[in-house]
N, C-alpha and C positions, 0 to 999 in steps of 0.2 A: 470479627470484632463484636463485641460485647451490646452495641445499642445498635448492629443491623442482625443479626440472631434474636434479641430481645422482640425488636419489631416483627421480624416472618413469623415466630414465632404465635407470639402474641394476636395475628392477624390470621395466622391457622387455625389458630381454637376458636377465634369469630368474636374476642374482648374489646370492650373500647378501654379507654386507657382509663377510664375511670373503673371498669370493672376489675380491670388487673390491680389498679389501685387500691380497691377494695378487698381483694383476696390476698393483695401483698401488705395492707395496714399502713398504706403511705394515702399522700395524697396526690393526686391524680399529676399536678404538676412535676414532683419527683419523677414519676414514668414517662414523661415528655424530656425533660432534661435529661434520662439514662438513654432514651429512643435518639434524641438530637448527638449526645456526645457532650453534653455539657456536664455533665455531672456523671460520676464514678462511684459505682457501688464499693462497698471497703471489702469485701475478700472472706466474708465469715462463712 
């Protein structure tokens, strides 16, 4: 699933969610909501 690969991921390269946020152009909360499962990226 999409926000538990996000997370290992994300925690492999040693990011806080505000670092990912910043190299993804989102804001940090967007990467909490993709990591929880609340929110879904669109597919581009």
């Amino acid at each position: 699933m999409f926000c538990e690969n996000l997370k290992t991921m994300r925690k492999a390269k040693g990011y806080t969610q505000e670092e990912l946020a910043i190299k993804l152009n989102v804001v940090r909360q967007t990467v909490s909501k993709w990591e929880k499962g609340v929110s879904q990226t669109k597919g581009y």
